[in-house]
N, C-alpha and C positions, 0 to 999 in steps of 0.2 A: 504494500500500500504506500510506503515512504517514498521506495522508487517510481513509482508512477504519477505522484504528486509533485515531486521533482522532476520530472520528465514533462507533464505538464508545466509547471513556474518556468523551464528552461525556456520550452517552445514558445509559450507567450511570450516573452523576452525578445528572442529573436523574431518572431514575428512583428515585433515592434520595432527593433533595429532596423530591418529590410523592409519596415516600411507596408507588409503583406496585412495588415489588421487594419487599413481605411479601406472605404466603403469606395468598390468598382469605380465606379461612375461619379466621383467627389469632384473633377471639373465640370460635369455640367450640375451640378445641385451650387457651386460657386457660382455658376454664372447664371442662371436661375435668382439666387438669390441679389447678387446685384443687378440683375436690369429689373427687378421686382423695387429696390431702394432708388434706381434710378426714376423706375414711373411713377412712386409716391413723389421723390421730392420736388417732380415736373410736375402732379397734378396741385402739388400746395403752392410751389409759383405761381402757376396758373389762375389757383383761386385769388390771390394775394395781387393782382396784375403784373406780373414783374415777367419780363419777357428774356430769352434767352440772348444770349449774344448774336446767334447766326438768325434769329428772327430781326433784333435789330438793327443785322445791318443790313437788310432788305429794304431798297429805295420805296417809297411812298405811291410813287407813278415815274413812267416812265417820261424820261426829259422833253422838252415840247410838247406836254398834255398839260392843258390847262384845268383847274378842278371844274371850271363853270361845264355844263351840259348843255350844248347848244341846238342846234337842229338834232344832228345826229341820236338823239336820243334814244335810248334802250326799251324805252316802253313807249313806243309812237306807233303799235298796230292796231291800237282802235282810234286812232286819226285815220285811219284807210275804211273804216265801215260805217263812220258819218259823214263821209263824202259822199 
């Protein structure tokens, strides 16, 4: 019984040396678990308005567009069916 209680305590041992006692699959449960802290800490920005860097530096409109809405208009298709 002494021998084989020591032959177990050894083997855990080295299976902890060599690294053999984590769990398969320990980089994707890693990275699981940081894009899971990555999308909380975007949805509490989010809530908060605080906008990312690479949303920031996205121009407003593009250069030579003026904000005003002139003719050109987006919603001008029931100007065509009171004519």
């Amino acid at each position: 019984m002494c021998f084989s209680t020591a032959c177990d305590f050894l083997g855990e041992k080295l299976a902890g040396f060599l690294g053999l006692n984590s769990p398969k699959y320990q980089y994707a449960i890693d990275v699981f678990h940081r894009d899971q802290k990555n999308r909380i800490s975007l949805r509490k920005k989010n809530e908060y308005g605080a906008t990312s860097s690479a949303e920031a530096s996205w121009p407003s409109r593009p250069s030579g567009v003026s904000a005003s809405r002139g003719a050109a208009s987006h919603n001008g298709g029931h100007e065509n069916e009171q004519q």
